[in-house]
FIZAZA-419671 format. One line per 3 residues: their letters; for each residue x, y, z of C-alpha. Coordinates in pm, whole numbers, plus 50000, padded with zeros to 5 digits. Example, Ala and Ser with C-alpha at 12.3 -4.5 7.8 and 13.67 -1.06 7.14 Angstrom:
<atoms>
as> 51230/49550/50780; 51367/49894/50714
</atoms>
This chain:
<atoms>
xxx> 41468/41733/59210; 41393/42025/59450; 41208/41825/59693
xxx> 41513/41596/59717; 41757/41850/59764; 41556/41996/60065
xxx> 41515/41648/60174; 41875/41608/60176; 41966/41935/60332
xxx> 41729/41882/60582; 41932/41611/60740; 42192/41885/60857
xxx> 41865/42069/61022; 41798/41727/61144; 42064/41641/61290
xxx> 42125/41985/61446; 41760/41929/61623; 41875/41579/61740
xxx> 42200/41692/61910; 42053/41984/62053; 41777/41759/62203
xxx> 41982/41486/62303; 42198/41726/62436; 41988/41862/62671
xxx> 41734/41575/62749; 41800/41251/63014; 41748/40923/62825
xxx> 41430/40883/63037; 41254/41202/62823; 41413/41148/62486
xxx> 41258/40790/62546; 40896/40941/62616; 40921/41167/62347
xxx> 41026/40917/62068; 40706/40713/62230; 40446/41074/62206
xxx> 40580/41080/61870; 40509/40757/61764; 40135/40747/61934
xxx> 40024/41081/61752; 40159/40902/61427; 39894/40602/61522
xxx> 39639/40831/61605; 39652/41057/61314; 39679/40792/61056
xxx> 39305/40743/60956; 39363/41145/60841; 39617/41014/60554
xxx> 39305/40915/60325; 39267/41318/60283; 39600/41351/60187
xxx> 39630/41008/59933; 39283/41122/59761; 39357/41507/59738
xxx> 39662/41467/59581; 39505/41238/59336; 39220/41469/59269
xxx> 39410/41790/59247; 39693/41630/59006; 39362/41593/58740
xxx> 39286/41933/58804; 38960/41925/59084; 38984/42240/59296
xxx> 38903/42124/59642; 39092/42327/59889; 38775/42453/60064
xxx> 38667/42103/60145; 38944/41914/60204; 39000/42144/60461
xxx> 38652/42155/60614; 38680/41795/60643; 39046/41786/60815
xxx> 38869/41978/61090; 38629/41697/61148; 38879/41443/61157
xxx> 39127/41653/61412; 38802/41713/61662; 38723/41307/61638
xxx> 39106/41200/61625; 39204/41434/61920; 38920/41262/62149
xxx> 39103/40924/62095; 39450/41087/62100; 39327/41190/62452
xxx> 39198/40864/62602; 39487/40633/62493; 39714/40863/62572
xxx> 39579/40851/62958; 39620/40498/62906; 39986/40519/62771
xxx> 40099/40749/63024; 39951/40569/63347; 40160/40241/63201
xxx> 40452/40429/63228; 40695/40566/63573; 40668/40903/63622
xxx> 40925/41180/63581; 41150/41325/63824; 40922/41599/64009
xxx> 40565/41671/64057; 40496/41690/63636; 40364/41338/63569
xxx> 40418/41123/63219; 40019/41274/63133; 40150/41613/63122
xxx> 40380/41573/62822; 40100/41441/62638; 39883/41649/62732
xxx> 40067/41967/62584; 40139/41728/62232; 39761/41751/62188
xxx> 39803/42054/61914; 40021/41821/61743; 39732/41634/61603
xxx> 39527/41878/61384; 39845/42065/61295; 39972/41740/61133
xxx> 39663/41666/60992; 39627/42035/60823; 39988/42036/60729
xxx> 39954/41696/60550; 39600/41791/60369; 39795/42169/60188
xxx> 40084/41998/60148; 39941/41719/59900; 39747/41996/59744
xxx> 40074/42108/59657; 40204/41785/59550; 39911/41773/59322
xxx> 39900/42070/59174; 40312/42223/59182; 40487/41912/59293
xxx> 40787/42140/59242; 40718/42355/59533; 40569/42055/59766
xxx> 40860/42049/59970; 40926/42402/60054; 40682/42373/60323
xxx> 40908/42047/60513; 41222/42309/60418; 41077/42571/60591
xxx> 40986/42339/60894; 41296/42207/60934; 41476/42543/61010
xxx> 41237/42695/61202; 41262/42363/61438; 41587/42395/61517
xxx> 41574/42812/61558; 41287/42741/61813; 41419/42429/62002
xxx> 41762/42625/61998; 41559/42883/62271; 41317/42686/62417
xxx> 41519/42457/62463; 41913/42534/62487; 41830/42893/62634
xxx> 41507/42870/62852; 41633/42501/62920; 41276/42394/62894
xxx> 41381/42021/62846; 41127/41802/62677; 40879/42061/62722
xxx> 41094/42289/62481; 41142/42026/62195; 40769/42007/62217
xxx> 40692/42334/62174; 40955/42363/61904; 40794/42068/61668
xxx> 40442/42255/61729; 40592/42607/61651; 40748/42456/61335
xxx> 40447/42295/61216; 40264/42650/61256; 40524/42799/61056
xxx> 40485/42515/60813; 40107/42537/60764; 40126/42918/60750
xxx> 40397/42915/60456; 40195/42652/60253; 39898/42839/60274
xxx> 40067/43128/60125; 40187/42931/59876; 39849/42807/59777
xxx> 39609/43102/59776; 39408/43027/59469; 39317/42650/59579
xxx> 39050/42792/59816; 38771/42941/59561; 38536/42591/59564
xxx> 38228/42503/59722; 38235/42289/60020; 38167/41905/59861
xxx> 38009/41650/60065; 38028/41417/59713; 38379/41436/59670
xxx> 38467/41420/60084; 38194/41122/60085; 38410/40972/59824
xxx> 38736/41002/60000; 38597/40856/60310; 38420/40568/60148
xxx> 38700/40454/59935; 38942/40547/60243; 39055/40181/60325
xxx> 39198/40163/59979; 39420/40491/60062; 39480/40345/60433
xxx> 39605/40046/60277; 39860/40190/60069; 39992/40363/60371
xxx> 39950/40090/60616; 40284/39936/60549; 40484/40207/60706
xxx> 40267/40191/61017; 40288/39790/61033; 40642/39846/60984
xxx> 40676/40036/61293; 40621/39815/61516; 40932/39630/61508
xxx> 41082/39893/61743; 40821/39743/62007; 40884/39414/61907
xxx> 41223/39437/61983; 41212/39629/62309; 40886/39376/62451
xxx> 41091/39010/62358; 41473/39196/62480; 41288/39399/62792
xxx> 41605/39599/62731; 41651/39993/62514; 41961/39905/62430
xxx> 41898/39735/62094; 41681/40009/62009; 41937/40244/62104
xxx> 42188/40098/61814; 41984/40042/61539; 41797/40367/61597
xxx> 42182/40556/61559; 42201/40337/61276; 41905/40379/61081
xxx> 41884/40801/61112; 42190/40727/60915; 42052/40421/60685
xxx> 41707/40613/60625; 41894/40890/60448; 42005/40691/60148
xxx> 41602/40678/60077; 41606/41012/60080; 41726/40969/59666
xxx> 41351/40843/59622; 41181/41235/59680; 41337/41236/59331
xxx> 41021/41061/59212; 40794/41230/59408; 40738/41487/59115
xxx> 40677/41155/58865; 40373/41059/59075; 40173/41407/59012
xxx> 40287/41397/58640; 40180/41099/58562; 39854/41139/58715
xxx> 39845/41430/58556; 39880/41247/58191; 40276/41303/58125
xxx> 40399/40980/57957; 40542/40722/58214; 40800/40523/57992
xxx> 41059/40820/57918; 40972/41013/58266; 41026/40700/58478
xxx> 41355/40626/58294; 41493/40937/58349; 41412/40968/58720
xxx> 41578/40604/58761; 41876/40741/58608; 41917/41051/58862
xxx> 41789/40791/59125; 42143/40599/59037; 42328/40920/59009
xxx> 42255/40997/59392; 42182/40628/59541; 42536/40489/59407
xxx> 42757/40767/59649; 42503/40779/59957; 42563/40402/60007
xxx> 42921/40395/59929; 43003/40738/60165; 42776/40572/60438
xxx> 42945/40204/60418; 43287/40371/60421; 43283/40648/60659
xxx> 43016/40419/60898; 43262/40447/61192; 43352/40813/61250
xxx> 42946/40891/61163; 42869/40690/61376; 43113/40851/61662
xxx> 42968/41168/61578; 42627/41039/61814; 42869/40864/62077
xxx> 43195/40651/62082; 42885/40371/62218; 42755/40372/61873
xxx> 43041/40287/61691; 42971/39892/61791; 42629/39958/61530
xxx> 42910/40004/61234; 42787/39661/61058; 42418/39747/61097
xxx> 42444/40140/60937; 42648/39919/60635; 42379/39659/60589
xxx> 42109/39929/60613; 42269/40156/60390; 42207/39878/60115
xxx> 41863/39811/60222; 41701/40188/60243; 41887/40203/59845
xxx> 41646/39913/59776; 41369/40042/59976; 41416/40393/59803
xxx> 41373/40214/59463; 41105/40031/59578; 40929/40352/59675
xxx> 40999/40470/59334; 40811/40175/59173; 40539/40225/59386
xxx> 40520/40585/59258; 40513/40466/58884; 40261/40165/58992
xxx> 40012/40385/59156; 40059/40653/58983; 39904/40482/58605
xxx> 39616/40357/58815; 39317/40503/58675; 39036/40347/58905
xxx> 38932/40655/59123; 38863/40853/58777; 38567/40595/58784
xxx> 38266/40773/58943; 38149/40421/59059; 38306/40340/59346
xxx> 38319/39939/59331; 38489/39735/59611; 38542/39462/59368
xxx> 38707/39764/59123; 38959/39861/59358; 39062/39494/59458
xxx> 39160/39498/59079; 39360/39831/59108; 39742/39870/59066
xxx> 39739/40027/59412; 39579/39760/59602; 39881/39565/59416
xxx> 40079/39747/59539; 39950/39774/59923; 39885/39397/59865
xxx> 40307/39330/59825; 40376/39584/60087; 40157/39448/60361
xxx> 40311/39094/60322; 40670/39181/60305; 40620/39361/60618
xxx> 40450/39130/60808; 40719/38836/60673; 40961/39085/60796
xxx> 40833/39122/61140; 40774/38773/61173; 41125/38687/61081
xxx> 41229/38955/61336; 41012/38846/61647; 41128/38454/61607
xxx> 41570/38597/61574; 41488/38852/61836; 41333/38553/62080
xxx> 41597/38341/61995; 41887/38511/62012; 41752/38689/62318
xxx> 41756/38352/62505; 42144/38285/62400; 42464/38371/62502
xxx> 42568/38755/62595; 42847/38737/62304; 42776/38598/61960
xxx> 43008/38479/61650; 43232/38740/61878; 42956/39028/61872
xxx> 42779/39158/62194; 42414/39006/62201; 42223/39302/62144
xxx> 42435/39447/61857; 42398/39126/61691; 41992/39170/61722
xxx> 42043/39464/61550; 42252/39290/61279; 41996/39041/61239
xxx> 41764/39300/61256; 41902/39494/60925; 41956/39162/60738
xxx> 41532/39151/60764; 41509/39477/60651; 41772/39384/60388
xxx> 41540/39091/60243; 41180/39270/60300; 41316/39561/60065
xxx> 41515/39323/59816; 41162/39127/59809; 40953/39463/59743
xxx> 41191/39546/59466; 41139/39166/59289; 40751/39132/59307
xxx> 40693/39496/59195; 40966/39514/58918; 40726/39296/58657
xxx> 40424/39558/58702; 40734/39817/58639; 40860/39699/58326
xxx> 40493/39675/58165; 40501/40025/58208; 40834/40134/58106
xxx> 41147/40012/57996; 41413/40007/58274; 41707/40070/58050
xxx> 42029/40283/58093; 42201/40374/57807; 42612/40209/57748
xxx> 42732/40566/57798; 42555/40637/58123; 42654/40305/58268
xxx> 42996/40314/58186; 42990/40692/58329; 42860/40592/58667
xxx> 43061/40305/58660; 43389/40474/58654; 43250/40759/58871
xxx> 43176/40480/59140; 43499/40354/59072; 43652/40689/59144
xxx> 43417/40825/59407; 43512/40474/59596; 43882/40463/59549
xxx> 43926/40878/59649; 43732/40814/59985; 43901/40484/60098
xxx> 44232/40678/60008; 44093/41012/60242; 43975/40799/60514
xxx> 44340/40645/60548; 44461/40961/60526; 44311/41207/60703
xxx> 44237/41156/61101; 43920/41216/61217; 43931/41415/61525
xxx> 43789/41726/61732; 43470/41766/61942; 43166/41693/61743
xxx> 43146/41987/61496; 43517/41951/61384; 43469/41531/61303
xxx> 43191/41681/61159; 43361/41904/60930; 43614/41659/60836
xxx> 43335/41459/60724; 43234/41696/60502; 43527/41773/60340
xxx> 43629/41382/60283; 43287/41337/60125; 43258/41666/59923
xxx> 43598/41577/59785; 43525/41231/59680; 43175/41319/59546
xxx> 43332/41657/59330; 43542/41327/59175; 43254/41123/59131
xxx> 43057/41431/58941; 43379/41524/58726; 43443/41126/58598
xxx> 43050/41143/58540; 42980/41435/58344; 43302/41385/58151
xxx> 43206/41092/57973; 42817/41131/57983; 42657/41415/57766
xxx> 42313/41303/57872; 42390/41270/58234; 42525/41664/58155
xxx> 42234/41734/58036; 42042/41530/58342; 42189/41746/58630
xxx> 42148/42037/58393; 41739/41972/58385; 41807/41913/58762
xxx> 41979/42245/58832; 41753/42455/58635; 41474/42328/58868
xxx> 41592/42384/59151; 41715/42774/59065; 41525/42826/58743
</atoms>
């Protein structure tokens, strides 16, 4: 419950970095910095079998601080040696900037990027193993101190890309230095080549848990390589920083992972999470569907023509968040790496290659159904069932995403319910039915009513207002007829301040 909260307040941070940068970039270096960003995430991701494994191991109580960190210094020295090369590569493919600073030099500075997101993904799943509670104070504390340092480097020094740069790496030191604050006592072990050995040699079934979201990524390239135009990118990008935050509801469950591991009892846990999951899903997707136009002016009045790819999107990150909520409960029962025999054949059996298994294909359905609309459509007229060409990519585009995530939720909903029952209780239904009801007909009835106007932080405001209203609704019609889901945000509140 904390972790979500910071999650979701973290998207004002967010967006306050975003229109600060965007502000104060040309297209040409926001461009090369979304692509810097994307090649350390490549580089780096051989490091995320540390962080899989170590949460794992700390959740059943193995103190390995000491090594896990000893061996996230040998994989920053290797990674940052290829880090180095392709980006030489990378850089030489692409025109240079405006000056006498070439493309090389901008990735060249991102080099500390590496081993300080490698270190601040190894102590934060120590957290998440051992005080999942706390896991996502570290994130919190990044996402502040981003937007205080890119708010001098680069709105008052006007150190353009450089700036935002050097305000992700100063955020990740502050992030890094908090955790380890927060974690003094995980330090006391021995160095252990046994359990690093381990790690490494049972990596690819941590890798392949994670390679979805990397896989996944490359439909951005897809997209730009078939159109040879940023435009497409452009609107479903404005879309999806929207979309993605419905997902968000899923750092709910993050907590469930490290108790289960830990022994807590799935079935009553699991339901319980699903119900808050529902509590905060139901409004994000509504509010975004509803107030899709003036969110989307916020960005630009350009972006406004993305309005039917935030609404489809909104309804696919809901799926995808529950379907990163089953793969919490999935993985999380798996008991194969308490094995001390480390068995390829054993882990082909495991619920998380299962679960890596369904992910994997999805994706690469998904991108396959994306490369074939995106050739084809490319290749048609400029307007389209009366939308322009490259908005309708991006419509097709969301309707993939739609059906990968309403295909993960189907094939991993029967290893679900032989875990738990997915049940609600009558009373909780009927409570967030009539609080949907009422959250729905409140902000239809606002956005008719109130204009949306003013420079960005005003629309901004009246945003806020029309959706705190409706949602104060939507909690009153709830918690009115629902004792339990009283006694839900209750639980919730007194973790986040007790």
């Amino acid at each position: 419950m904390i972790t979500f909260a910071i999650k979701l307040a973290s998207t004002l941070t967010g967006f306050a970095f975003i229109v600060l940068v965007t502000s104060n970039l040309s297209q040409s270096d926001f461009g090369l910095w979304q692509l810097i960003s994307r090649l350390i995430g490549y580089v780096i991701f051989p490091a995320n079998l540390l962080a899989f494994w170590t949460t794992r191991y700390r959740a059943r109580g193995i103190i390995l601080g000491k090594s896990v960190l000893v061996a996230a210094t040998i994989f920053s020295a290797a990674l940052l040696v290829c880090y180095l090369i392709l980006s030489y590569f990378v850089s030489g493919s692409l025109t240079t900037q405006a000056g006498t600073e070439s493309n090389f030099y901008y990735f060249l500075i991102s080099t500390p990027q590496v081993p300080l997101y490698i270190f601040a993904g190894v102590i934060e799943a120590i957290l998440w193993g051992s005080v999942p509670e706390r896991a996502s104070f570290g994130f919190g504390i990044f996402e502040i101190a981003k937007v205080i340092i890119g708010a001098v480097t680069v709105a008052v020094f006007h150190l353009s890309l450089t700036g935002a740069i050097i305000a992700i790496m100063g955020a990740q030191m502050v992030q890094i230095i908090t955790t380890l604050i927060m974690t003094p006592s995980e330090y006391g072990d021995h160095f252990s080549f046994a359990i690093i050995s381990k790690m490494v040699r049972t990596g690819w079934v941590a890798l392949l848990s994670q390679l979805q979201p990397l896989v996944n990524n490359f439909d951005f390239l897809i997209v730009a390589i078939i159109t040879g135009s940023t435009i497409p990118l452009a609107l479903f990008g404005a879309a999806f920083t929207y979309g993605a935050i419905v997902s968000y509801s899923n750092w709910i469950a993050f907590g469930l992972y490290a108790g289960i591991l830990a022994g807590v009892d799935p079935k009553k846990s699991a339901n319980q999470v699903l119900e808050l999951q529902y509590l905060f899903t139901i409004p994000l997707v509504i509010g975004e569907i509803l107030l899709a136009f003036p969110l989307l002016h916020l960005f630009k009045a350009d972006y406004t023509q993305a309005v039917p790819i935030l609404i489809i999107l909104a309804v696919a990150y809901a799926l995808n968040s529950f379907s990163l909520t089953f793969d919490n409960i999935i993985s999380g029962t798996d008991i194969t790496d308490v094995s001390n025999r480390v068995d390829f054949s054993l882990y082909l059996k495991s619920k998380i290659f299962q679960v890596a298994r369904i992910n994997i294909v999805i994706t690469a359905a998904y991108l396959v159904i994306l490369s074939i609309s995106t050739l084809i459509i490319s290749s048609g007229p400029v307007i389209i069932f009366g939308y322009q060409k490259y908005t309708f990519i991006g419509i097709i585009w969301a309707i993939a995403a739609l059906g990968m995530w309403s295909a993960g939720v189907a094939l991993k909903l029967p290893y679900v319910t032989k875990i738990t029952k997915l049940r609600i209780p009558a009373r909780n239904a009927v409570a967030l039915l009539a609080g949907t009801v009422g959250f729905t007909f409140v902000l239809f009835l606002l956005t008719k009513l109130v204009t949306i106007h003013g420079g960005e932080v005003m629309q901004a405001i009246y945003i806020i207002g029309i959706g705190a209203t409706s949602l104060a609704v939507y909690g009153g019609i709830i918690f009115l007829i629902s004792h339990e889901m009283r006694s839900l945000a209750k639980q919730g509140l007194a973790s986040l301040f007790g």
